[in-house]
N, C-alpha and C positions, 0 to 999 in steps of 0.2 A: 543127425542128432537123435538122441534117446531119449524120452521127458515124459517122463512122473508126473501127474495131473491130478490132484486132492482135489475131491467135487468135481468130478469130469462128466457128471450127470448135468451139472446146474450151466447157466446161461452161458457164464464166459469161460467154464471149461468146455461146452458142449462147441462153443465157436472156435475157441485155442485148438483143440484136438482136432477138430474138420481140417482147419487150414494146416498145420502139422501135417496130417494122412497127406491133404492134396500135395504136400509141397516133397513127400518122399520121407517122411520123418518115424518115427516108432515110436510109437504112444500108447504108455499104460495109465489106466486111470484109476483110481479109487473112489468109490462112494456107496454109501448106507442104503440109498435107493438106486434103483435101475434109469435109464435115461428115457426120458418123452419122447424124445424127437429122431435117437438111432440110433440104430446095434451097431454103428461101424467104428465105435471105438471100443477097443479091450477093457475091460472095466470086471475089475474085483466088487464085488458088494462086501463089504465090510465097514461096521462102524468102529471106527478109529480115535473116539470119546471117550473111551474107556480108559480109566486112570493108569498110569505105568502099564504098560504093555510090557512085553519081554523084547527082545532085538536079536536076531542075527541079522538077517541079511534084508527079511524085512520083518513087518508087526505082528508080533503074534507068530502062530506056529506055522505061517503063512509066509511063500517064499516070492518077493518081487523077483523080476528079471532085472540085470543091470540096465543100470541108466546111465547118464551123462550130471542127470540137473530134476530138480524138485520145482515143480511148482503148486504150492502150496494156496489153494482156494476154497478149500471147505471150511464150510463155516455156519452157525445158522446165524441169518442175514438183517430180516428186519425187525428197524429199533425199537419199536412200539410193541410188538410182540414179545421183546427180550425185556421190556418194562414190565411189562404182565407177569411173564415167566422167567425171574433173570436166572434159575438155575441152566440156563439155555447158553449164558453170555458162559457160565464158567466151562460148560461141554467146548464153548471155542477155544479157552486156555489149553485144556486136556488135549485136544487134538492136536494143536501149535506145537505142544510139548513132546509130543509122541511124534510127531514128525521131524521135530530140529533132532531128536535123541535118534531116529532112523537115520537122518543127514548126517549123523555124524558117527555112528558107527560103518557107515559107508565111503565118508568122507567128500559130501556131495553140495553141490552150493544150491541155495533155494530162491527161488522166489516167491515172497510173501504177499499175500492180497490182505493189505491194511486199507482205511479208509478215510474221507473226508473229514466224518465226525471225530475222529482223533483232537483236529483242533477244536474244539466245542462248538458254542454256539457264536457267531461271528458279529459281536458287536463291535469290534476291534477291526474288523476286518482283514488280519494278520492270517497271510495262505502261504506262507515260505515255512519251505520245509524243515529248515532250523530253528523255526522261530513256537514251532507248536510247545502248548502252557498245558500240559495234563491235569493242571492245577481245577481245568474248565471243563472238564469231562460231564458230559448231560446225562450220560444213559449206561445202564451196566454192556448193550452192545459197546459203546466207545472204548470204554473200559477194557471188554475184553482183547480189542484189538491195540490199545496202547499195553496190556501185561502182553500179547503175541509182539508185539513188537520191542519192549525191555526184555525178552528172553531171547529173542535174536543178536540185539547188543551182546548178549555179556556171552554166547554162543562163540559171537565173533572175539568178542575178550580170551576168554577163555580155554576154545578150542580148535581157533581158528577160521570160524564156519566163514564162508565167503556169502555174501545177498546182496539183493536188490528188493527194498520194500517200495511197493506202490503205493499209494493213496489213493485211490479209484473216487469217481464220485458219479453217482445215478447215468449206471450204464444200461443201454435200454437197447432194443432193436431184437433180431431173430432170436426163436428160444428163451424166449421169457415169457411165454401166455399157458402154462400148467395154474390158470387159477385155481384150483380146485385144493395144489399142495401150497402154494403160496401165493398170497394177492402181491401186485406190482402195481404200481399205480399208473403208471402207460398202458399198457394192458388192459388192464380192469375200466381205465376211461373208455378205451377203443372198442371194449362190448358194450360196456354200456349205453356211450351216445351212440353208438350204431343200433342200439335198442332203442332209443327216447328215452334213456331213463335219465333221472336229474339225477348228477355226480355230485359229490362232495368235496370239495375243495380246502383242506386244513390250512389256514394262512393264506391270508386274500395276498398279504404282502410280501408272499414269503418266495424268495430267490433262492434259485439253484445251477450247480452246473450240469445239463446234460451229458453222456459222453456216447456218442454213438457206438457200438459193442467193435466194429471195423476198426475204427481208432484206437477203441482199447486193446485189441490184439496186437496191432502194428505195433504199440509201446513194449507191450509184453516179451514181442518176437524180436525185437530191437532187445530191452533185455538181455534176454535170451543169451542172444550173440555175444552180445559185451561181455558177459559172465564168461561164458563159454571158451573165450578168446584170449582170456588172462590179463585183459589188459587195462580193467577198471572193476574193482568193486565196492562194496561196502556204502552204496550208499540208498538215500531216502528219495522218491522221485511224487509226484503230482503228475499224476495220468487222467487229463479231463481235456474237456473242448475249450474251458481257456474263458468263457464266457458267461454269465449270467442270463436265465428268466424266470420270470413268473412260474407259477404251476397253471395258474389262469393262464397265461400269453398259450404254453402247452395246449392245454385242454382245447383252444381255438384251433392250434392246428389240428389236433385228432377232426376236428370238428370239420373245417375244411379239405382233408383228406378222405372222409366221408362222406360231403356233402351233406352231412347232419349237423345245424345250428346247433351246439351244444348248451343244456340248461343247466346251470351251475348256482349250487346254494355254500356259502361259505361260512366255516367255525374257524375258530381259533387253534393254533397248533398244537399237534399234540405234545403231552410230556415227554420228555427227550428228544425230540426232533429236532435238529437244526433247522435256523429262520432264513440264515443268508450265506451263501456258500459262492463265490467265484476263484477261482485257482491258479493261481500262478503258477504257469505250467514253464518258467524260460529254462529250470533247470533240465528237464526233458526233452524242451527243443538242441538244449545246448550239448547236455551228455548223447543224445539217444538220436537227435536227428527227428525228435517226433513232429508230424505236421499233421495233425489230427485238420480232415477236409470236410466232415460234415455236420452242417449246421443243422439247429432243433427242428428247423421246420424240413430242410429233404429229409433228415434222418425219420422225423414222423409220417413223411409219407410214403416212406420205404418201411417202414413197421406197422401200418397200415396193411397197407399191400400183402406184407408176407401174413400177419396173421389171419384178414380175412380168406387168402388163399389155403394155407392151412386149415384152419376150421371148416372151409368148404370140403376141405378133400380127408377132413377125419372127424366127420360130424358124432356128438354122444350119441 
């Protein structure tokens, strides 16, 4: 396979692309900034936010190498942030845009990284992927991934484009501790309480799904295939562990994978945040085969693991 990787700097392009390399695959990537973690994927530095690009073959006066398939993950990410700054949420339309208009001057099918928050905030508790109400949109981030994701509809209306949108929801694990460009909150717990310091915890009550980053790729590379294969497209998928917790229950395990009692002060959520999130993943086990195998607490102490092992061996 040949696969176009938008954000191949960030967490789950930097994982997609490793296991691609390892598996024998050709991987180009794209992104604004350079990768943390390794040179061993081909990677364009270009920012791809810029309104209408031009097109040939690829953006700008900038030639890709043929591909097979798009997968389409740049983005800027966190909600809270994108509430501060929401000309941030519109840079993600622009990019969606300039990527489905590459997809289809090359005639290439994508896969889109949409999100949890698409459905709002869940008092409803409604996580079927037909059933999402835009009507409930919290944050100009949600926002911008429900307009990414209503221009891939009419893509496929229109010009036939073939996809597969995922719904990702708080994937966490290797390659995600760059605090310095972006706070994560697994991360940012796992320096901290390994520091003593008391964390803050937004929503004492507030439920989420975990998705270990291993999981999320298997759904991705299952994807992948299907698209590839001709033999299923066009649709909406829910790529998560399936399961609800705490950010508290969380925070306990960083704490027991450290061996550091964690000291936790708790506010209120913040604006635009989702409060309750669990996923109904059967369309993904049903299409894709997915059997996402790891729970909050191994997944945190394998992300544990790997970051203090990191930080050891690339201290500031």
């Amino acid at each position: 396979m040949r696969v176009l990787i938008t954000g191949s700097s960030g967490q789950i392009g930097t994982n997609l692309g490793m296991r691609l390399l390892a598996e024998g695959h050709f991987v180009f990537g794209i992104d604004k900034r350079t990768n943390a973690w390794t040179t061993d994927i081909p990677t364009l530095l270009q920012d791809i936010s810029v309104p209408q690009h031009q097109f040939q073959r690829g953006i700008g006066p900038v030639e890709y190498p043929p591909v097979d398939i798009v997968v389409h993950l740049a983005a800027n990410a966190k909600v809270h942030e994108l509430v501060e700054q929401p000309q941030r949420a519109l840079e993600n339309v622009n990019i969606t845009f300039n990527v489905l208009e590459y997809c289809r001057a090359n005639n290439l099918p994508i896969i889109f990284s949409s999100s949890r928050e698409v459905y709002g905030d869940i008092h409803r508790y409604i996580t079927e992927e037909s059933h999402a109400d835009f009507a409930y949109t919290e944050s100009p981030y949600s926002a911008s991934k429900i307009a990414g994701e209503a221009f891939i509809y009419s893509y496929a209306q229109c010009y036939g484009l073939r996809y597969i949108i995922f719904r990702f929801s708080n994937v966490y694990g290797r390659y995600d501790n760059d605090l310095e460009r972006m706070e994560r909150v697994i991360p940012k717990f796992i320096r901290m309480i390994k520091n003593g310091e008391t964390i803050t915890v937004y929503g004492k009550d507030k439920v989420l799904d975990f998705t270990y980053v291993d999981d999320c790729v298997d759904g991705i590379l299952a994807g992948i295939r299907l698209l590839l294969s001709g033999e299923e497209s066009n649709h909406v998928i829910n790529l998560a562990y399936g399961q609800g917790n705490k950010l508290a229950a969380m925070a306990q395990y960083v704490g027991e994978a450290l061996g550091v009692p964690p000291v936790m002060k708790f506010e209120p959520a913040r604006v635009g945040e989702v409060t309750h999130y669990v996923a109904n993943i059967g369309k993904a086990r049903a299409l894709l085969g997915y059997n996402p195998r790891t729970t909050l607490q191994e997944g945190i102490h394998k992300s544990v693991a790997w970051s203090l092992d990191w930080w050891e061996k690339h201290p500031k």
